[in-house]
C-alpha positions as CSV (number, residue, x, y, z in Angstrom):
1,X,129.2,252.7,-38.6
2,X,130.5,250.8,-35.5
3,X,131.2,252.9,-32.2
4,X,134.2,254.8,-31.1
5,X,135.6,257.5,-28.8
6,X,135.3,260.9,-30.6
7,X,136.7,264.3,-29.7
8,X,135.5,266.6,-27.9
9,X,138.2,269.5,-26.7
10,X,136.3,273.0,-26.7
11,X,133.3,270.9,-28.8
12,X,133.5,271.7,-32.0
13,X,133.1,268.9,-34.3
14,X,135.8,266.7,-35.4
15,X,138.4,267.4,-32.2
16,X,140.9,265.6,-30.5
17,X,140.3,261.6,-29.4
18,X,139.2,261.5,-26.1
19,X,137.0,258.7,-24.2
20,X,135.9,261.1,-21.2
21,X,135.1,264.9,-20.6
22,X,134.0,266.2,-17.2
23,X,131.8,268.9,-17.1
24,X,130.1,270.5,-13.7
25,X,132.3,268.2,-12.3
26,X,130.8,265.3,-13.7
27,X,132.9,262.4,-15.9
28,X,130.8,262.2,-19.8
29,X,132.2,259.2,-22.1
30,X,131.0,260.5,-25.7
31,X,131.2,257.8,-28.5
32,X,129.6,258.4,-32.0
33,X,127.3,255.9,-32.7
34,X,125.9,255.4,-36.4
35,X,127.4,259.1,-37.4
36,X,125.5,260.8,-34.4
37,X,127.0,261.6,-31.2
38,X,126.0,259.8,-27.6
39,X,126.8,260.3,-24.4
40,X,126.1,258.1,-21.2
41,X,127.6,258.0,-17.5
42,X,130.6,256.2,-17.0
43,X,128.5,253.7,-14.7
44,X,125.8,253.3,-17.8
45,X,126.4,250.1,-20.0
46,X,127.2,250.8,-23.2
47,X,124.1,249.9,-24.4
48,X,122.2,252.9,-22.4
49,X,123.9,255.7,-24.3
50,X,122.0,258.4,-24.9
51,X,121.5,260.5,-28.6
52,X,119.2,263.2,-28.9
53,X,116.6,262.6,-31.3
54,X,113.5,264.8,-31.8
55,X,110.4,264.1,-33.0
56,X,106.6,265.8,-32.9
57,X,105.6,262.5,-30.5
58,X,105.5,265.0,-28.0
59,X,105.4,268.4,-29.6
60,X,102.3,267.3,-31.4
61,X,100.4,268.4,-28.0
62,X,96.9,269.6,-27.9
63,X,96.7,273.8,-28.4
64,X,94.8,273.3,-25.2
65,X,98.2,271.7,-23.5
66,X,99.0,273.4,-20.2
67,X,102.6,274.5,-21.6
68,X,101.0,276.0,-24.9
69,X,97.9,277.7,-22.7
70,X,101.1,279.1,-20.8
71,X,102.3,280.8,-23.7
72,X,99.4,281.8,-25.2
73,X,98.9,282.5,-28.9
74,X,102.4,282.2,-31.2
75,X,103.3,285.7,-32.1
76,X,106.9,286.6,-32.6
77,X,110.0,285.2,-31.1
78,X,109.7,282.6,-27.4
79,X,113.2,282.0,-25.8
80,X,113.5,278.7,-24.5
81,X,116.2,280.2,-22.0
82,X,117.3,276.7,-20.9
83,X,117.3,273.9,-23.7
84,X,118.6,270.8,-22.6
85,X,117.4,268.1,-25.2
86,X,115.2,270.6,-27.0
87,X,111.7,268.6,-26.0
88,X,110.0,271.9,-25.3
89,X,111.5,274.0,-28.4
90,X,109.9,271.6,-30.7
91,X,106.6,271.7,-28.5
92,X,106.6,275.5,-29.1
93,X,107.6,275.6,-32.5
94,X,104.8,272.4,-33.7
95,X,102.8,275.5,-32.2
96,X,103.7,277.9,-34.0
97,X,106.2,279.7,-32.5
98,X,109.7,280.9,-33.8
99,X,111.9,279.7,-30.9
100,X,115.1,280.9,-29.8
101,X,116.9,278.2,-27.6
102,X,119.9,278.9,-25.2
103,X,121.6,276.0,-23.6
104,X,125.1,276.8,-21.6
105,X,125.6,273.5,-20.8
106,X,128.6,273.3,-24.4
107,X,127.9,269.1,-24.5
108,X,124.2,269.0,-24.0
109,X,124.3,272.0,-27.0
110,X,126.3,269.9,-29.2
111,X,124.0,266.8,-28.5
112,X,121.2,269.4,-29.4
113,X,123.0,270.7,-32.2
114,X,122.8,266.8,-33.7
115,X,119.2,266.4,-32.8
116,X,118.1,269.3,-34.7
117,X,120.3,268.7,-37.8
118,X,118.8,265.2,-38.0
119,X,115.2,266.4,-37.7
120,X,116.5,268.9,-40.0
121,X,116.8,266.2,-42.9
122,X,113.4,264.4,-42.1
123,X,110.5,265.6,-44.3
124,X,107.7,265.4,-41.3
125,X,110.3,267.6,-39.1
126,X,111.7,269.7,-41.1
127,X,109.2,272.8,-41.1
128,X,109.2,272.7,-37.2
129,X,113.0,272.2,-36.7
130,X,113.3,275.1,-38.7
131,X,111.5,277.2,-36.5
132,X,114.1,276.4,-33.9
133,X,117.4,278.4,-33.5
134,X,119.7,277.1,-31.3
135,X,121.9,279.4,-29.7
136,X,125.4,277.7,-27.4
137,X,125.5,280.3,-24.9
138,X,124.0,281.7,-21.3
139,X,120.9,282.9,-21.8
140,X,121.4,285.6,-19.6
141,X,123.9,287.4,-22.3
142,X,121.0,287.2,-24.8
143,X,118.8,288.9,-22.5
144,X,121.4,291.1,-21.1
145,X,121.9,292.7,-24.3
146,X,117.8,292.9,-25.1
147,X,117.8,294.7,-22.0
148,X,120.4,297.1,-22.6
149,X,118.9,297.4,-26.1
150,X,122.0,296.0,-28.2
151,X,119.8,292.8,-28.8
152,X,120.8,291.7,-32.6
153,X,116.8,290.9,-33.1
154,X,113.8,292.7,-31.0
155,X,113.3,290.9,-27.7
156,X,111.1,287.8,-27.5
157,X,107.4,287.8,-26.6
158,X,107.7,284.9,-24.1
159,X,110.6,283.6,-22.4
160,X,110.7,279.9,-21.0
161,X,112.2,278.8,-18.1
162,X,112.9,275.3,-17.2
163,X,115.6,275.3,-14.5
164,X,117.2,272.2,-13.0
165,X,114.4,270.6,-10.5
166,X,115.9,271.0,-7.1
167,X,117.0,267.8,-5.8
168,X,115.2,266.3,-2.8
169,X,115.2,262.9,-1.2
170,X,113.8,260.1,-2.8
171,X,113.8,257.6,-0.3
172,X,113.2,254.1,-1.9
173,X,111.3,256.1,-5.0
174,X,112.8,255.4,-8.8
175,X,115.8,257.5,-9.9
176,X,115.1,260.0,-12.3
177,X,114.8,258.9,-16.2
178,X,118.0,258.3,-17.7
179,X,117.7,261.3,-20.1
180,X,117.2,263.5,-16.9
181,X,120.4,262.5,-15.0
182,X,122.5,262.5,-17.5
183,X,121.6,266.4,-17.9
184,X,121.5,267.0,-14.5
185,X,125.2,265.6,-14.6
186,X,126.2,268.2,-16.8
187,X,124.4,270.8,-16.1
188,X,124.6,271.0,-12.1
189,X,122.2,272.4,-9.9
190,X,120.8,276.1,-11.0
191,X,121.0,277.9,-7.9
192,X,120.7,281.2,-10.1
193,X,117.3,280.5,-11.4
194,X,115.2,283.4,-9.0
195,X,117.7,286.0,-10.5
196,X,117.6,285.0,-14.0
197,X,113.7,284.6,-13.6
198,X,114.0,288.5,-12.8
199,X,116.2,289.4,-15.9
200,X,113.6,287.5,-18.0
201,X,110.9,289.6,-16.6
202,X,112.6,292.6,-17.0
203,X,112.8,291.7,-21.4
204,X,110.0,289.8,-22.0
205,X,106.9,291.5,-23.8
206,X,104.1,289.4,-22.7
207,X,105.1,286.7,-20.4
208,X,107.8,284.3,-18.5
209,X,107.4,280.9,-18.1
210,X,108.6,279.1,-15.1
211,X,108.0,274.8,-15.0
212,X,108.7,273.6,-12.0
213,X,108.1,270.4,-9.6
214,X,104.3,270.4,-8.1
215,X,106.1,270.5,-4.6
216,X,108.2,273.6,-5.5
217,X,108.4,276.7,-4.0
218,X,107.6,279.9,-6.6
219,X,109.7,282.4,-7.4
220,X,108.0,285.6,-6.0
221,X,104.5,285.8,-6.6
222,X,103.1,284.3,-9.8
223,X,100.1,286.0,-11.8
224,X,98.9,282.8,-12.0
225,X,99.8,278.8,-12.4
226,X,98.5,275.6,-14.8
227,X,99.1,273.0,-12.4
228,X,99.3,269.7,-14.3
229,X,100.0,265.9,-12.4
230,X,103.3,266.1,-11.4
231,X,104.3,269.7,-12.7
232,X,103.5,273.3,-12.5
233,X,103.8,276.0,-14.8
234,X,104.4,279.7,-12.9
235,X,103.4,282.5,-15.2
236,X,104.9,286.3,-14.3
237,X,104.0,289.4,-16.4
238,X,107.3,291.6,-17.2
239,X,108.2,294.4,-15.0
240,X,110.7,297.2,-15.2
């Protein structure tokens, strides 16, 4: 199937013809390329478009991986409170775990959405694809209503937090991969991230999650961190 300008209105599939979407203020050319949805920058060539594809090339981690030693052993539900392109849900659930992942962001869920249904239909993916459930909405209404106690399932073990990396300057250093700016074009900046670190603390049963740049300042006073190269994972115990 050759390429062409697909629709997009609200996001459900199969809208309205349209060649460029702007969300958090950012311009999105979508195209559907070999029956699966891509999206690049309207500065991108054509031939950098993006398309979400999983695989277990990286969720196939060591159980002694920093992320999984975060969450400790798969019991019950993990909320992957921010998505994105769903590299971490698959992580979790190769693990073990039954994840529940949120993304806000409505494109970057529909480009998930696409990326799980075609590791859906792959025989080696399948089992751990299954384990995710992706949820189009604000985290923070999922764990509103745990908190409140009108939750539709009982409230997740672990909750994972990967906010946007605050920006900094780079100087003559490389841009970001492509994968990353074109998220952090439309997801924006996450200047909420201390107060929905809080909420998650105030519904998780055993632990939050918080990755964040090495360079990063905490949010409050971790019980303790797995610092890897470049990242660090901040681990909070849940509190009334």
């Amino acid at each position: 199937m050759g390429r062409r300008a697909i629709a997009l209105g609200a996001l459900p599939a199969g809208g309205a013809e349209a060649d460029k979407v702007t969300a958090s203020g950012a311009a999105v050319i979508l195209e559907e390329v070999d029956g699966h949805v891509a999206a690049r920058l309207p500065e991108w060539p054509r031939s950098a478009l993006f398309t979400c594809r999983l695989d277990l090339s990286t969720a196939m981690r060591s159980t002694r991986s920093p992320l999984l030693r975060a969450a400790g052993t798969p019991s019950g539900a993990l909320l992957d409170a921010t998505a994105g392109f769903g590299v971490d849900a698959m992580t979790f659930a190769a693990a073990g775990w039954r994840v529940i992942a949120c993304e806000r962001e409505p494109i970057v869920a529909w480009l998930l959405e696409e990326g799980l249904a075609s590791a859906a239909g792959e025989p080696r993916l399948a089992e751990v694809a299954a384990r995710v459930e992706l949820r189009a909405i604000d985290a923070r209404v999922e764990l509103e209503r745990w908190r409140s106690g009108r939750g539709e399932s009982e409230p997740p073990e672990v909750v994972f937090l990967d906010p946007m990396f605050p920006a900094r300057e780079r100087g003559k250093s490389a841009l970001p991969p492509k994968e990353a700016q074109l998220l952090r074009a439309l997801s924006g900046e996450d200047p909420d991230a201390g107060s929905l670190v809080d909420l998650a603390r105030s519904v998780a049963r055993r632990r939050v999650i918080v990755k964040r740049p090495a360079w990063a300042a905490t949010f409050g006073e971790p019980a303790f961190s797995l610092p890897t190269k470049l990242l660090r994972l901040d681990v909070y115990l849940p509190r009334a």
